[in-house]
TORKEMI-354663 format. One record per residue: residue number from 1; x, y, z of N, C-alpha, C in turn; residue in three letters. Coordinates in steps of 0.001 Angstrom, whole numbers, padded with zeros to 6 digits. Example, Ala and Ser with C-alpha at 12.3 -4.5 7.8 and 13.67 -1.06 7.14 Angstrom:
R; 1; 013190; -005690; 007800; 012300; -004500; 007800; 013200; -003300; 007800; ALA
R; 2; 012850; -002250; 007080; 013670; -001060; 007140; 012900; 000030; 007870; SER
END
This chain:
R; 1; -009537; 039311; 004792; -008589; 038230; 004501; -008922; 037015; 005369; UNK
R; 2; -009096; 036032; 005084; -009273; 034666; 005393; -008356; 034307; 006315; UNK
R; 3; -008893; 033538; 007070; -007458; 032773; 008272; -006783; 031937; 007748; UNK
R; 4; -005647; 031601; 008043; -004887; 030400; 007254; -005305; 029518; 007876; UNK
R; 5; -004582; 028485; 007739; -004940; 026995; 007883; -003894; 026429; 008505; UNK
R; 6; -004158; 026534; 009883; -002915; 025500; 010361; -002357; 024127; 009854; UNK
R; 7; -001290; 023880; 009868; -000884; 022760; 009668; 000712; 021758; 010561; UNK
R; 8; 000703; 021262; 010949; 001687; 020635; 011679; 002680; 019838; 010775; UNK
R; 9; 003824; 020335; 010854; 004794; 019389; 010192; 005846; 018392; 011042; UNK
R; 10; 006408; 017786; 010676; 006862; 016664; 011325; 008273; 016524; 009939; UNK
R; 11; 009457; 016701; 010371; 010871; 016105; 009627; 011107; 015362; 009760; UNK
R; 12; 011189; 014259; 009072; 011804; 013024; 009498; 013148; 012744; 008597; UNK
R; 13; 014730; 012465; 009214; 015452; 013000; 008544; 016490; 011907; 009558; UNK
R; 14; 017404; 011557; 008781; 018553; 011018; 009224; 019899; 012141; 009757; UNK
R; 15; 020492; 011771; 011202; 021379; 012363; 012058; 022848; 012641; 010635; UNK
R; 16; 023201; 011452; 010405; 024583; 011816; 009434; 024134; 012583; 008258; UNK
R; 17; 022737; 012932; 008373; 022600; 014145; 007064; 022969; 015578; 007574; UNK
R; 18; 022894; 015535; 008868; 022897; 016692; 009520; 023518; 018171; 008992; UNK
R; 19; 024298; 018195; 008210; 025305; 019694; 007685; 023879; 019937; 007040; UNK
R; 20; 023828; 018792; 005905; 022540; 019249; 004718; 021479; 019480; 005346; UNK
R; 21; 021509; 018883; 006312; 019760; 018859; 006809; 019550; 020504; 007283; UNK
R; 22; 020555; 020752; 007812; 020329; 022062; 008546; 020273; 023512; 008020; UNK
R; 23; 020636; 023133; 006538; 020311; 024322; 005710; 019067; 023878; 005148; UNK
R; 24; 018719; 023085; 004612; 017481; 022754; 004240; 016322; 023178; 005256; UNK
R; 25; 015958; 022644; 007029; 015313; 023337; 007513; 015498; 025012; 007831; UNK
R; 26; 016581; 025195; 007670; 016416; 027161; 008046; 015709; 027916; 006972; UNK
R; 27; 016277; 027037; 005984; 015698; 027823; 004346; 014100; 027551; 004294; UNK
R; 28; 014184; 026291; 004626; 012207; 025631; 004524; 011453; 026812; 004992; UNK
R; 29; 011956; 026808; 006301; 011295; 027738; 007536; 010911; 028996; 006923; UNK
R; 30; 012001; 029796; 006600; 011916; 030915; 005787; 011023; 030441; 004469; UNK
R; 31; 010796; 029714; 003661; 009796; 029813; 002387; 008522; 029515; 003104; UNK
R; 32; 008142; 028817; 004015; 006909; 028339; 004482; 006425; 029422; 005131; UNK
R; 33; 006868; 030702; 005873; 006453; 031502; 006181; 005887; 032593; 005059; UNK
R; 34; 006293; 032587; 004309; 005700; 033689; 002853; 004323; 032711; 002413; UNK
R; 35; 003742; 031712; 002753; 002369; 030860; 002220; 001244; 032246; 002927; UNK
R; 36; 000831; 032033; 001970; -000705; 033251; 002115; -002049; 031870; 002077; UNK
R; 37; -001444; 030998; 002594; -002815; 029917; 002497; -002377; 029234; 004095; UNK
R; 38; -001497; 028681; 004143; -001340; 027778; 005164; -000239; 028559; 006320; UNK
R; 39; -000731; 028521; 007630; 000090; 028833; 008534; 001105; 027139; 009340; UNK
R; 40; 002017; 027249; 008823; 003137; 026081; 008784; 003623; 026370; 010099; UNK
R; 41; 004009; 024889; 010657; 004877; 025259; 011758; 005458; 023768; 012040; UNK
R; 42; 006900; 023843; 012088; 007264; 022572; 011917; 008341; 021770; 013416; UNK
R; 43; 008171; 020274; 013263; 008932; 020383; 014425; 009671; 019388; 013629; UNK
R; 44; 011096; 019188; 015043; 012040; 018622; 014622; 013493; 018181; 015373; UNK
R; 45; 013897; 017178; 015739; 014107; 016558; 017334; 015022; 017503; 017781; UNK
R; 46; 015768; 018315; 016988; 016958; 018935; 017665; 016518; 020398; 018117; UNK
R; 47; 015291; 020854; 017945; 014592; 022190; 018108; 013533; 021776; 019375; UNK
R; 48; 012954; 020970; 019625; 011690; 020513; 020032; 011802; 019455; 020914; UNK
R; 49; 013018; 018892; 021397; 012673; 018160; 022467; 013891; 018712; 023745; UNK
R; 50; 013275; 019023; 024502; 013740; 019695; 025634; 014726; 019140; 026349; UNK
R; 51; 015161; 019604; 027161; 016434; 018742; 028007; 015604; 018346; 029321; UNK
R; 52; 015793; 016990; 029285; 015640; 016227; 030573; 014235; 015492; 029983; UNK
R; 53; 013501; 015670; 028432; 011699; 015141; 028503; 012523; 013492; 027836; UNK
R; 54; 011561; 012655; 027611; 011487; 011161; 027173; 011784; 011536; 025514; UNK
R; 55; 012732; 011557; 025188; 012882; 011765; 023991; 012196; 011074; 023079; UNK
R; 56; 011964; 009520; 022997; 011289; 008839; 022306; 009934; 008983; 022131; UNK
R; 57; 009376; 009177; 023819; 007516; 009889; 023979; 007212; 011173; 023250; UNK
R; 58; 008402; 011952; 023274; 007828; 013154; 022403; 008011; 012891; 021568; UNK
R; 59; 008898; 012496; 020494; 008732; 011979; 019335; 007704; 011636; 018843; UNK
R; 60; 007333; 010238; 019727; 005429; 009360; 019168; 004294; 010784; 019658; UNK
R; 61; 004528; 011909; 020267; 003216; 012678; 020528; 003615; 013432; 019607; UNK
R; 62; 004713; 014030; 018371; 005215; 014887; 017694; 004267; 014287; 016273; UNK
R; 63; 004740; 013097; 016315; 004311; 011969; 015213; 002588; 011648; 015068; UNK
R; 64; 001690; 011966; 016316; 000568; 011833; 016440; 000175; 013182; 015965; UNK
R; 65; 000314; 014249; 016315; -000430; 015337; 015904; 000056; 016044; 014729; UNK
R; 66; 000933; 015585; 013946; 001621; 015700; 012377; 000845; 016073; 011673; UNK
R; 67; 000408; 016896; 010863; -000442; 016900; 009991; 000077; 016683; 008208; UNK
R; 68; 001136; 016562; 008750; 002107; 016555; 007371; 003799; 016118; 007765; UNK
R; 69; 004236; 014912; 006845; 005200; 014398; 007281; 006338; 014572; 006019; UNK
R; 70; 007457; 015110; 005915; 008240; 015525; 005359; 009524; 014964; 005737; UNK
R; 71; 009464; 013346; 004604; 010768; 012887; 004478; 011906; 012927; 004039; UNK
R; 72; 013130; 013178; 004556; 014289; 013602; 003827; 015239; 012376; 003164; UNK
R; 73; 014852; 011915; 002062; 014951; 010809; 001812; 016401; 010073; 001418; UNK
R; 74; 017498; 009505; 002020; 018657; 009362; 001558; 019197; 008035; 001859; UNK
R; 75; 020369; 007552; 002008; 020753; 006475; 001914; 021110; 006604; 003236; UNK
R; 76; 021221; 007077; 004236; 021174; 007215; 005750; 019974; 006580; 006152; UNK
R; 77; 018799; 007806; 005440; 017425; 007732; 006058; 017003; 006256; 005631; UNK
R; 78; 016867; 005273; 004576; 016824; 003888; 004645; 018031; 002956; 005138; UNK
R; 79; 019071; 003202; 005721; 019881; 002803; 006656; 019520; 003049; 008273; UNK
R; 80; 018568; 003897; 008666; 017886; 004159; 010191; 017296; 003290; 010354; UNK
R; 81; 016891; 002349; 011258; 015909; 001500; 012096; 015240; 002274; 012518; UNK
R; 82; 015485; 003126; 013228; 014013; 003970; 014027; 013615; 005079; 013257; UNK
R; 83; 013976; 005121; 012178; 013030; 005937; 011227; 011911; 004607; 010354; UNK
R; 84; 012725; 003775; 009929; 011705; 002835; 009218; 010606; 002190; 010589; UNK
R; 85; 010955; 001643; 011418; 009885; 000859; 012608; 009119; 002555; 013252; UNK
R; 86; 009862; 003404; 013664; 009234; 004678; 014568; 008064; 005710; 013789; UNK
R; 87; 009068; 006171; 012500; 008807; 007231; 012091; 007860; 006673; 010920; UNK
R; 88; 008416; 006495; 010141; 007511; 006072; 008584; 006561; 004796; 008918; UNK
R; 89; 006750; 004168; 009547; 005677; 003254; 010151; 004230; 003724; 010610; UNK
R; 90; 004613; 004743; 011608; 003498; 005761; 012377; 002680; 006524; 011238; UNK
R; 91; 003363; 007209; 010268; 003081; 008337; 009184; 002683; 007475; 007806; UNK
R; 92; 002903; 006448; 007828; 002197; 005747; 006729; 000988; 005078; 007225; UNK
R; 93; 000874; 005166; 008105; -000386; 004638; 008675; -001415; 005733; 008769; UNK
R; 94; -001184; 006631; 009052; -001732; 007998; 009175; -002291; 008081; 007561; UNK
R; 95; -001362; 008347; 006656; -001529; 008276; 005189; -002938; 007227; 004885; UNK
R; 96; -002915; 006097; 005433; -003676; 005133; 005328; -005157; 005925; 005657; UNK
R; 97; -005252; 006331; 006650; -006576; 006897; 007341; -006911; 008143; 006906; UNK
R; 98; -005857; 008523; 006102; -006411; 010020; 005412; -006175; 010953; 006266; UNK
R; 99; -005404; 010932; 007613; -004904; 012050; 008268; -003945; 012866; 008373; UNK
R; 100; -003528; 012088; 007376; -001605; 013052; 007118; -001169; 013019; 005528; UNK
R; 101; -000713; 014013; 005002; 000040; 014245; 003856; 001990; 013668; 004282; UNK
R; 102; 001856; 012747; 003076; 003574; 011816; 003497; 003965; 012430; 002122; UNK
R; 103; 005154; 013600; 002433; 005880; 014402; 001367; 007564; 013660; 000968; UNK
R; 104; 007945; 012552; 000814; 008885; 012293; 000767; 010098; 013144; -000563; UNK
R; 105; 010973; 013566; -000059; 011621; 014784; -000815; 013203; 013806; -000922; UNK
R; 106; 013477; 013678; -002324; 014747; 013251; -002813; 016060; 014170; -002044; UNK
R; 107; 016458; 013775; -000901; 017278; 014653; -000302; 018746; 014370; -000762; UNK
R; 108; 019006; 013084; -000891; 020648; 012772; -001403; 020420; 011426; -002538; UNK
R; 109; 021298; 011081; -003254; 020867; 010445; -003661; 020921; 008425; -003734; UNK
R; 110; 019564; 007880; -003736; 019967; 006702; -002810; 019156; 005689; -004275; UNK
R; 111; 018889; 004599; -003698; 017696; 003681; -004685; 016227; 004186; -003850; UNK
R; 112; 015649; 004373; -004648; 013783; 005035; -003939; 013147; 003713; -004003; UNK
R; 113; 013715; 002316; -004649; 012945; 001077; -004526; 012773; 000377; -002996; UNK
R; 114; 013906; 001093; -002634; 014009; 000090; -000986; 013254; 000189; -000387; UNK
R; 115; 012521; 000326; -000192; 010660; 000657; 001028; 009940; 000161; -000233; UNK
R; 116; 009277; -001014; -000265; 008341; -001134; -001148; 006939; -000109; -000873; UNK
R; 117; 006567; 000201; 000245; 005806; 000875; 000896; 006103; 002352; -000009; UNK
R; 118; 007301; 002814; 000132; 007736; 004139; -000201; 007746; 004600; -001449; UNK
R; 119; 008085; 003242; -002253; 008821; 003319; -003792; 007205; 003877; -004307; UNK
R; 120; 006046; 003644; -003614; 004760; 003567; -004619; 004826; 005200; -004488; UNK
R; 121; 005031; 006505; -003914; 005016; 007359; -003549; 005783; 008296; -004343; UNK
R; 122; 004946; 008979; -005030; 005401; 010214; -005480; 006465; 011133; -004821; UNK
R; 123; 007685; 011036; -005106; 008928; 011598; -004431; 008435; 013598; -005130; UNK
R; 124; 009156; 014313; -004222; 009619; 015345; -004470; 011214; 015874; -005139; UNK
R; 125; 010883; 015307; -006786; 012561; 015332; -007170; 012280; 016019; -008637; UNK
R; 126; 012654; 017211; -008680; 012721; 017905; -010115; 013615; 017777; -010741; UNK
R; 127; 013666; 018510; -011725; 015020; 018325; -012583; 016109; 019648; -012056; UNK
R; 128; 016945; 019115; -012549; 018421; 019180; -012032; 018472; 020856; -012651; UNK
R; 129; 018121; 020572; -013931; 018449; 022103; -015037; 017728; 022958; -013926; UNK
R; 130; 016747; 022958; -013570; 015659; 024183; -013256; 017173; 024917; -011636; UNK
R; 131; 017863; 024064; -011579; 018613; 024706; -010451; 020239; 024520; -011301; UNK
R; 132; 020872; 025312; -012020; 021596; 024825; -012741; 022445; 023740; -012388; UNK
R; 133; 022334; 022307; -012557; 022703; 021065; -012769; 022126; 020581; -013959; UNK
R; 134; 021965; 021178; -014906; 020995; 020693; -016422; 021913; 019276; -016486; UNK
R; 135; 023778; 019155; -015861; 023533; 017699; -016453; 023785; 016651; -015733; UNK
R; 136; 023246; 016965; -014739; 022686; 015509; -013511; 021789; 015047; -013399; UNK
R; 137; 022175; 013855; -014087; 020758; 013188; -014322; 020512; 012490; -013033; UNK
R; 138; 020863; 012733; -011850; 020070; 012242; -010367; 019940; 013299; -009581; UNK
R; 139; 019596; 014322; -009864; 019922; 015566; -009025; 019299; 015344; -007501; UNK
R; 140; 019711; 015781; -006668; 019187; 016269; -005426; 019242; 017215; -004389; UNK
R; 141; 018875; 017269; -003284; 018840; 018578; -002638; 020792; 018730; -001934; UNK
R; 142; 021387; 017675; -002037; 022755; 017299; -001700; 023499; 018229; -002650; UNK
R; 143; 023069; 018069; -004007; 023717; 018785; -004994; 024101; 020201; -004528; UNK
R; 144; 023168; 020703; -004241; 023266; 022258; -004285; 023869; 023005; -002655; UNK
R; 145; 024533; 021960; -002070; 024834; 022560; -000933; 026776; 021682; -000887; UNK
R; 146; 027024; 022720; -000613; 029051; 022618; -000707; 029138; 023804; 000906; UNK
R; 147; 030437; 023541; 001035; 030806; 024372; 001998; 032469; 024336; 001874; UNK
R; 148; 032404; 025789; 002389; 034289; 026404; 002076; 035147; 025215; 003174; UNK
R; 149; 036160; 024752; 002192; 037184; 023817; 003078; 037516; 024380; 004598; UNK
R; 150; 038388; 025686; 004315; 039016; 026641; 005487; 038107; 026569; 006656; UNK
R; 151; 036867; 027058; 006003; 036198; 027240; 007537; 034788; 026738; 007888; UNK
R; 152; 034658; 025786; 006896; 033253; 024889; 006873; 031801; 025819; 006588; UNK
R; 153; 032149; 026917; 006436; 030658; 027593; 005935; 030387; 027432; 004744; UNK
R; 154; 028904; 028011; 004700; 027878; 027077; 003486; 028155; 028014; 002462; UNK
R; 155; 028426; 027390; 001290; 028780; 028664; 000276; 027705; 028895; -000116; UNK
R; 156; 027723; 030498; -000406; 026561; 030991; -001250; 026178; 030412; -002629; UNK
R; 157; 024403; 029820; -003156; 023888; 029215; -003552; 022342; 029803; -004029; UNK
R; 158; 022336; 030690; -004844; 020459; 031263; -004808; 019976; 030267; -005423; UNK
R; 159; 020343; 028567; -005558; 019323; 027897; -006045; 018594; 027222; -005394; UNK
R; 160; 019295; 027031; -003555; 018790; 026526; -003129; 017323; 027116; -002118; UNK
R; 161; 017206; 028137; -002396; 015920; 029112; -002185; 015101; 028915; -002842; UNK
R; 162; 015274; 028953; -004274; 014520; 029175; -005425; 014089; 027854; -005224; UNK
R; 163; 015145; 026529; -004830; 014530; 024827; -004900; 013430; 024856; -003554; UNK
R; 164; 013532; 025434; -002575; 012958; 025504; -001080; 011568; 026004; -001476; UNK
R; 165; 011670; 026982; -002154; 009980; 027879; -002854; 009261; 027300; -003698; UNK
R; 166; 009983; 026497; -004923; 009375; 025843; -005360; 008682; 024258; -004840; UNK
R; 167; 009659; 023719; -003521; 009073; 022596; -002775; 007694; 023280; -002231; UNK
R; 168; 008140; 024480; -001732; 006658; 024975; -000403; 005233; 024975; -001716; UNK
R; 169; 005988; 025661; -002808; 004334; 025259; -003725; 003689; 024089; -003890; UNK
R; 170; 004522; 022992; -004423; 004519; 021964; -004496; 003833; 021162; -003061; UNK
R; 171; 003946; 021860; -001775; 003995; 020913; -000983; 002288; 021503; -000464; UNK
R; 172; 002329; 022973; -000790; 000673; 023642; -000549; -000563; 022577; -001454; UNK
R; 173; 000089; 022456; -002664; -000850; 021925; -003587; -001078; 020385; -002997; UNK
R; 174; 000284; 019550; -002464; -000544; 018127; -002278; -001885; 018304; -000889; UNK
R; 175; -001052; 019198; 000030; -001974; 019345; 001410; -003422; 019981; 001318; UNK
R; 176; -003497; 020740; 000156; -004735; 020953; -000148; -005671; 020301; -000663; UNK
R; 177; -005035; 019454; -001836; -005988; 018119; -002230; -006014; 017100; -001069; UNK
R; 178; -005473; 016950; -000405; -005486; 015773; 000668; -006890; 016637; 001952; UNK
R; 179; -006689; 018047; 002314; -007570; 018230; 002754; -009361; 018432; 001520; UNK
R; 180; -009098; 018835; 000606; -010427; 018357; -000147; -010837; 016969; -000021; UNK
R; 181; -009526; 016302; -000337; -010174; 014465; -000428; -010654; 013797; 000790; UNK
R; 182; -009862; 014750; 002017; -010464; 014340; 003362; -012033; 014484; 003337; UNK
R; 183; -012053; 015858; 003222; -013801; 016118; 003099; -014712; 015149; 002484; UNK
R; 184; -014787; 014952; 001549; -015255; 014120; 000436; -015564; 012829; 000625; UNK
R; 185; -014170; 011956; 001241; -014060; 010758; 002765; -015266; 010960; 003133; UNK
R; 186; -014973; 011924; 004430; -015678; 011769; 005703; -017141; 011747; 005060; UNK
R; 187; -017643; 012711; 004125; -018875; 012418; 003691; -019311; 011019; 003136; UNK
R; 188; -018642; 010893; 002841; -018603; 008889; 002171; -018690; 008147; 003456; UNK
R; 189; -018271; 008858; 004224; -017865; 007473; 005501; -019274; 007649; 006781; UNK
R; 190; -019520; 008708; 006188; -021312; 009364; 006776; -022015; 008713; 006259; UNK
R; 191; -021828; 008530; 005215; -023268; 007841; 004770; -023363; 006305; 004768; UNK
R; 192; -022410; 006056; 004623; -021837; 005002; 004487; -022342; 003959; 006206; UNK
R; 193; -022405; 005010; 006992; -022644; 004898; 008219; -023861; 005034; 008638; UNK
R; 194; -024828; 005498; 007918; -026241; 005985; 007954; -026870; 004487; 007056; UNK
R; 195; -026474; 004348; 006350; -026637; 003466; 005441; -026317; 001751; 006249; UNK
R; 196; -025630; 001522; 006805; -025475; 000522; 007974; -026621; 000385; 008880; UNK
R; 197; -026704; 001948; 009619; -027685; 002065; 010840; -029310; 001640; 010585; UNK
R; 198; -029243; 002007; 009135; -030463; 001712; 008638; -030731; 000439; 008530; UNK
R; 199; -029568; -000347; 008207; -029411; -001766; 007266; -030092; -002010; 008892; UNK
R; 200; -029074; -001843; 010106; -029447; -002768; 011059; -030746; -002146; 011966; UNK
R; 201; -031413; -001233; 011585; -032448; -000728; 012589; -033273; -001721; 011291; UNK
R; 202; -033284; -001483; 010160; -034623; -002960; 009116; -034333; -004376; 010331; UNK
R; 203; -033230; -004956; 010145; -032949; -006208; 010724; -034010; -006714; 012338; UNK
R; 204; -033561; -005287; 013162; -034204; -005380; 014356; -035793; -005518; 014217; UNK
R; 205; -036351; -004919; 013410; -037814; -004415; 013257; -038389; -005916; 012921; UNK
R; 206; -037303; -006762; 012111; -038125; -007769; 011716; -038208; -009214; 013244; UNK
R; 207; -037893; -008662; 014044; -037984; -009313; 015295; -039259; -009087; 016162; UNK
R; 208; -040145; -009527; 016251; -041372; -009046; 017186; -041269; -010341; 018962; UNK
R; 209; -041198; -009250; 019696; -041382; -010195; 021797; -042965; -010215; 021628; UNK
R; 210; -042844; -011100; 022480; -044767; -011906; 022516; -044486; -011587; 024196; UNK
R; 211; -043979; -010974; 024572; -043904; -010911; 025929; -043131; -011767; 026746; UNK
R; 212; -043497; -012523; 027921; -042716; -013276; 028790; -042765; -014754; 028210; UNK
R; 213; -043643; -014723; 027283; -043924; -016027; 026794; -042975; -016819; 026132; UNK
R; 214; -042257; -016137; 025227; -041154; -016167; 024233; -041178; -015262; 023028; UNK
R; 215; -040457; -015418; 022028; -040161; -014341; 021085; -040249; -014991; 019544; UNK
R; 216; -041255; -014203; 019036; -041308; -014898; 017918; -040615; -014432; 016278; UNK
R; 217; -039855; -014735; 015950; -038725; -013844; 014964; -039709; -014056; 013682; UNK
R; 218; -040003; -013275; 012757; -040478; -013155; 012036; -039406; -012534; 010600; UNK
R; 219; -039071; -013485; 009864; -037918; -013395; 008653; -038526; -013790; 007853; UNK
R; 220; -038748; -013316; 006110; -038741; -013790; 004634; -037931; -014688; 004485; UNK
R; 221; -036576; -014686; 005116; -035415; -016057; 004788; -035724; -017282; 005454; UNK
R; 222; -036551; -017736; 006608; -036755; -018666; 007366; -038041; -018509; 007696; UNK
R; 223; -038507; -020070; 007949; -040366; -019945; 008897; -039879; -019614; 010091; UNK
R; 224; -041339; -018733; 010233; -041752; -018127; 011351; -041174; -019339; 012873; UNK
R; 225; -040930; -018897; 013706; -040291; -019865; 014934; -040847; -019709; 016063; UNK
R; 226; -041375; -019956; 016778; -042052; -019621; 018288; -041045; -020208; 019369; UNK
R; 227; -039892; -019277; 019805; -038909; -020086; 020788; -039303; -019191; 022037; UNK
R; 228; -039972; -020947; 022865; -040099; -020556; 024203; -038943; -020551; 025290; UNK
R; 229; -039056; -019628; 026321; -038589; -019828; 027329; -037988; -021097; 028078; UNK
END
């Protein structure tokens, strides 16, 4: 059996989502562990930053070694300042360089136009039926989570498992093409680089030193020049 494939996740998620948010990561946790491809391991500020460290520094070193960024996308999360300047700033840039998979997941439901940056981005939002809501036509991960008045616990829900398993497939398949397309890159960006070195090792060659005397450049684009000392 093959080794998995590490991968680093990174939540990026608004504080007033917090009830929802917190069934969503326990459940994640639990589907990402059943992957027979990728060994997942995710962080996330209320698990992972210690008492007494720079909360903000671990954050930007949480955000640097991400290998995958998983937005919880709601009308909070484009109401945060330090998710738009901190978080999605850092991770779309990453996206840019081909080092990170940016999973943005329809978590409540908001306008997806507001980030022009964001809106271009394939959201994680299925249909409503496949978790019975066949007739919400905005469904989201908000939908499927209620809790008992009396005593605030999460009522029982098997759709929101079944929605969590079907994200982790969904989320294997983009990280795998993103690591193929990485490959594929870097070979482009090899040659691409070989192909330069060459350009400028021709350039140099067409330069000949006459010694202490001066240097005489020898170019097809210009006459020959004898510049002395």
């Amino acid at each position: 059996m093959s080794e998995k494939i590490k991968a680093k996740i990174f939540l990026s998620y608004a504080h007033d989502d917090k009830l929802y948010f917190q069934v969503f990561s326990k459940e994640l946790r639990k589907s990402l562990n059943t992957s027979t491809k990728f060994d997942f391991t995710i962080w996330e500020d209320k698990k992972n930053i210690l008492v007494g460290l720079e909360w903000n520094k671990t954050i930007k070193q949480a955000l640097k070694e991400a290998d995958i960024g998983i937005l919880l996308v709601s009308n909070s999360f484009f109401n945060s300042e330090y998710i738009k300047e901190k978080e999605f700033k850092k991770l779309f840039k990453k996206t840019q360089e081909n080092k990170c998979l940016l999973f943005p997941v329809y978590f409540g439901a908001c306008n997806i136009n507001a980030w022009e940056k964001l809106a271009k981005r394939q959201f994680y939002k299925p249909d409503g039926e496949n978790y019975g809501e066949g007739a919400n036509n905005d469904f989201s991960f908000f939908d499927l989570v209620d809790f008992f008045k009396h005593n605030g616990l999460l009522m029982p829900n098997s759709n929101i498992y079944k929605y969590l398993n079907d994200l982790t497939k969904s989320l294997e398949a983009s990280y795998e093409y993103l690591i193929e397309n990485k490959d594929t890159k870097s070979e482009e960006n090899n040659d691409n680089k070989k192909k330069k070195k060459k350009a400028e090792t021709s350039k140099i060659n067409t330069i000949n030193y006459s010694g202490d005397n001066g240097i005489i450049i020898q170019d097809s684009s210009i006459d020959n020049l004898n510049i002395k000392k």
